[in-house]
C-alpha positions in Angstrom: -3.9 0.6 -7.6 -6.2 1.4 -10.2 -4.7 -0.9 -12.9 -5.1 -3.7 -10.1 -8.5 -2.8 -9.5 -7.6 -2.5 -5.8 -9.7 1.3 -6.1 -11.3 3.1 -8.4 -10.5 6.6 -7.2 -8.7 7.9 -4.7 -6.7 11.6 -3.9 -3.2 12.2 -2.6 -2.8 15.2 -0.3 0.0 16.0 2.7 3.2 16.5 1.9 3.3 14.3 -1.0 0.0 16.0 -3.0 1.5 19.5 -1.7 4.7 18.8 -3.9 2.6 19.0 -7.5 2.1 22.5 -6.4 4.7 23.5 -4.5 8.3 23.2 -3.8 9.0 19.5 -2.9 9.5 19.0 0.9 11.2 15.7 2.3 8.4 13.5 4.2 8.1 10.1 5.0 4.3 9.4 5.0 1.7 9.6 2.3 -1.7 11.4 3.1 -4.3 9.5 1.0 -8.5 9.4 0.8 -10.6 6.7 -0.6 -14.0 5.4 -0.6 -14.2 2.5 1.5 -17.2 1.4 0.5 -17.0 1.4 -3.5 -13.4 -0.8 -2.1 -15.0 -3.4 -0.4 -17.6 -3.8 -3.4 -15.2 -4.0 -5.8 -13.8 -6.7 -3.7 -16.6 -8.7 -3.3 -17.6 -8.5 -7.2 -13.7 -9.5 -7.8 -13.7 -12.9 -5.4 -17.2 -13.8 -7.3 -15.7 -13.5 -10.4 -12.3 -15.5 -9.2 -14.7 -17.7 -7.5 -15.8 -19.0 -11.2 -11.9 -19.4 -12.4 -10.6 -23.0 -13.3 -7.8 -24.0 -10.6 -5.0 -23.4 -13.0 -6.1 -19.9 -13.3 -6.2 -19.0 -10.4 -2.5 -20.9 -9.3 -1.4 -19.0 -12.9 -2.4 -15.9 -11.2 -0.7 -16.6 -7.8 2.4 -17.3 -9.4 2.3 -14.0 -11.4 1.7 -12.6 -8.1 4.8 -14.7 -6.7 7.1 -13.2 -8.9 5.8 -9.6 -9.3 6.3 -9.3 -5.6 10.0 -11.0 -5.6 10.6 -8.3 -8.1 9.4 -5.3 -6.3 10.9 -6.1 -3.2 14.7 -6.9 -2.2 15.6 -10.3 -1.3 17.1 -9.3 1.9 15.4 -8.1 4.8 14.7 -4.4 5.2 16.9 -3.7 8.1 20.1 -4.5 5.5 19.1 -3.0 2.6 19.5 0.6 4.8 15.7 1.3 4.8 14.6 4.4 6.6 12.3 3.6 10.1 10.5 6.2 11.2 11.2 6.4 14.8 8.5 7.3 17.3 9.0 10.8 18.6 10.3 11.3 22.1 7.0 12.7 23.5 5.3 9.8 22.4 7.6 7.3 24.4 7.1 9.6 27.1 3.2 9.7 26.9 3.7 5.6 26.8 5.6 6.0 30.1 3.7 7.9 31.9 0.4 6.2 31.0 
């Protein structure tokens, strides 16, 4: 995220931060903190900048974008490739109900 200029700091902590430290546990969420505001500055400063790019940058760009993406991410949807759901937990369907 860094690299991508996406944020300029942040700080992992849960389950996931707890495992530098301690013995790993299994978990299926990330517990992360960032500064918002420094985000959405470094966002605005960004689209300036790509306002001022020549179209073929910025179509360059998309395409690198394009297939960075297709390469992360299987071609097939996510309920064949056996990807874990989290599943709500019962008393939250019963809270739903009841409400």
């Amino acid at each position: 995220m860094q690299a991508d200029c996406i944020i300029e700091s942040y700080a992992i902590g849960g389950a996931v931060g707890a495992t530098f430290y301690l013995e790993p546990v299994a978990t299926l969420d990330v517990d992360m903190t960032f500064d918002l505001a420094k985000i959405l500055q470094s966002k605005r400063e960004f689209r300036q900048r790509l306002a001022g790019w020549p179209i073929a940058e910025k179509l360059a760009m998309l395409d690198a974008l394009r297939e960075r993406a297709l390469a992360i991410r299987p071609g097939r949807p996510a309920s064949e490739a056996g990807a874990l759901r989290e599943e709500p937990s019962p008393q939250r369907e019963q809270e739903e109900k009841t409400e």
